[in-house]
N, C-alpha and C positions, 0 to 999 in steps of 0.2 A: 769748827762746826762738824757734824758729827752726821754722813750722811749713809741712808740706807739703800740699797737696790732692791727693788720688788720685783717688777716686772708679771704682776697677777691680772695682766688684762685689762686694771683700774691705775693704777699706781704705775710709774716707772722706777721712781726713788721719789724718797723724801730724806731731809735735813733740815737738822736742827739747830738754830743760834743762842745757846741759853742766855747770851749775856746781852743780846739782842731784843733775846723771844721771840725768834721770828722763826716760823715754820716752813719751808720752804716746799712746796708740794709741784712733782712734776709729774702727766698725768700721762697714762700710756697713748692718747692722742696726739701728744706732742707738748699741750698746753700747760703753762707755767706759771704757777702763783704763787705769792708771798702773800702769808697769814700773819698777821702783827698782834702783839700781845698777848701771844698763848704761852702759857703757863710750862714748866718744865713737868707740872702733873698730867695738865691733858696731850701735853706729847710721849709719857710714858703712859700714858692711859691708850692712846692709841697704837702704839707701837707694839702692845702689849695684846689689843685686844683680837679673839676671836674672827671675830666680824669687822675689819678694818675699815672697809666701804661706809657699814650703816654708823659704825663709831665714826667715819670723819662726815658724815650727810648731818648726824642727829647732833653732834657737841661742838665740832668744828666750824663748819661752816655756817651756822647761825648765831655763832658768838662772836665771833673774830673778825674784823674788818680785815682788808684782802683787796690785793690789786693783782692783776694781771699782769706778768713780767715778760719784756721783750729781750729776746737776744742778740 
């Protein structure tokens, strides 16, 4: 799994399971979600983009079912 540190305020890190497709998003709040069924495009689509925030508001998270992970 292939993970990134942010750390931009929004994001702390994310990681990716391609063989999963599970997105794994931890948010500078503390809070932790697993995104299930995102594509190996919309995680290079986000990882890639500009505006990371409004790409994971606007493509992520109203396509992708998503639980909240405890630790």
């Amino acid at each position: 799994m292939e993970t990134t540190d942010l750390q931009d305020g929004f994001f702390q890190s994310i990681s990716y399971d391609s063989t999963l497709r599970h997105l794994h998003v931890r948010f500078a709040d503390g809070n932790y979600y697993l995104y299930s069924e995102v594509t190996q495009m919309d995680y290079l689509g986000l990882m890639s983009s500009k505006q990371m925030k409004s790409f994971f508001e606007d493509k992520i998270i109203p396509r992708f079912p998503s639980r909240k992970m405890n630790e």
